[in-house]
N, C-alpha and C positions, 0 to 999 in steps of 0.2 A: 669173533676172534678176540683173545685176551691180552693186555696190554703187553705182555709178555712175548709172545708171538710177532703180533704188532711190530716190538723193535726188533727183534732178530731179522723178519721181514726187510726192515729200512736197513738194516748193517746190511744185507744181502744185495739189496738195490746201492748200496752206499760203494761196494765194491764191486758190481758188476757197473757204475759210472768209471769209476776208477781204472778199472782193466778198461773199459771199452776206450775214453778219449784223456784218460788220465789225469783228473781232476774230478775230487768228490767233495765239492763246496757243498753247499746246498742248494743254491742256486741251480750249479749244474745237473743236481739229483732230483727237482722236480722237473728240468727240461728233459731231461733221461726218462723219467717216468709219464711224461706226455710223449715225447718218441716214441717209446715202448707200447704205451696202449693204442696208442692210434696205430702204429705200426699193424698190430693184431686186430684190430678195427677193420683196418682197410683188408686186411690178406684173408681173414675168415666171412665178412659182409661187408664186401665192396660197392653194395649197390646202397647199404645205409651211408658211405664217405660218400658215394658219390652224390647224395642227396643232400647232404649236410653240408658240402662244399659249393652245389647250387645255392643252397638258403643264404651261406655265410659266404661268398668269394673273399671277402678281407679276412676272414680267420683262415681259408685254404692258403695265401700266400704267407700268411706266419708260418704255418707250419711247413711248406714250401722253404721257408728259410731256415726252421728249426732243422727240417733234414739237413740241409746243406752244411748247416753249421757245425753239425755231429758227425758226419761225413768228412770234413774237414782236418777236426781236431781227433778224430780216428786216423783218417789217413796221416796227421804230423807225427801222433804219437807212432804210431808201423815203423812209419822210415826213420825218425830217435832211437825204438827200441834195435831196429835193422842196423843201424852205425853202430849201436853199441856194442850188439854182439862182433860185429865186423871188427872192431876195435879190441874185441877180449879173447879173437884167434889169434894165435902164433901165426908169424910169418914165414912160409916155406923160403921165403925169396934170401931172409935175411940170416938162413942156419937154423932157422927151429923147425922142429919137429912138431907136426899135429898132434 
């Protein structure tokens, strides 16, 4: 793949962090991109995670908390994005119109 590819790729990964928990540090974009592959890891060869997390138990509980952590700041971002929209409907109650 050409270096060119390359970064459209990372702009790509850079805004699917951003949609997903709403911060596209870099930090966050390689914890995204370990989410990601292991995600696909486990859902296509479960029986390679599950061996992998026999070898390594202290690497299965990071990543154990990587979910939770991305799970987390997914679920913050939902219910911000949820109040806001809630906040940028008219209110029937108070004479406006939908």
């Amino acid at each position: 793949m050409n270096s060119q590819a390359l970064d459209e790729f990372e702009g790509l990964v850079a805004k699917f962090t951003e949609l997903l928990i709403g911060d596209s540090s870099p930090e966050n974009i390689e914890k995204i991109k370990v989410w990601a592959l292991y995600s696909h890891i486990h859902k296509t060869m479960p029986a390679l995670t599950g061996h992998w997390n026999g070898l390594h138990p202290e690497m299965k509980a990071g990543v154990r908390e990587l979910y939770e952590e991305v799970r987390s700041l997914n679920q913050k971002l939902k219910a911000e994005n949820q109040k806001l929209e809630q906040q940028a409907q008219p209110d029937p109650a108070n004479g406006q119109e939908s």
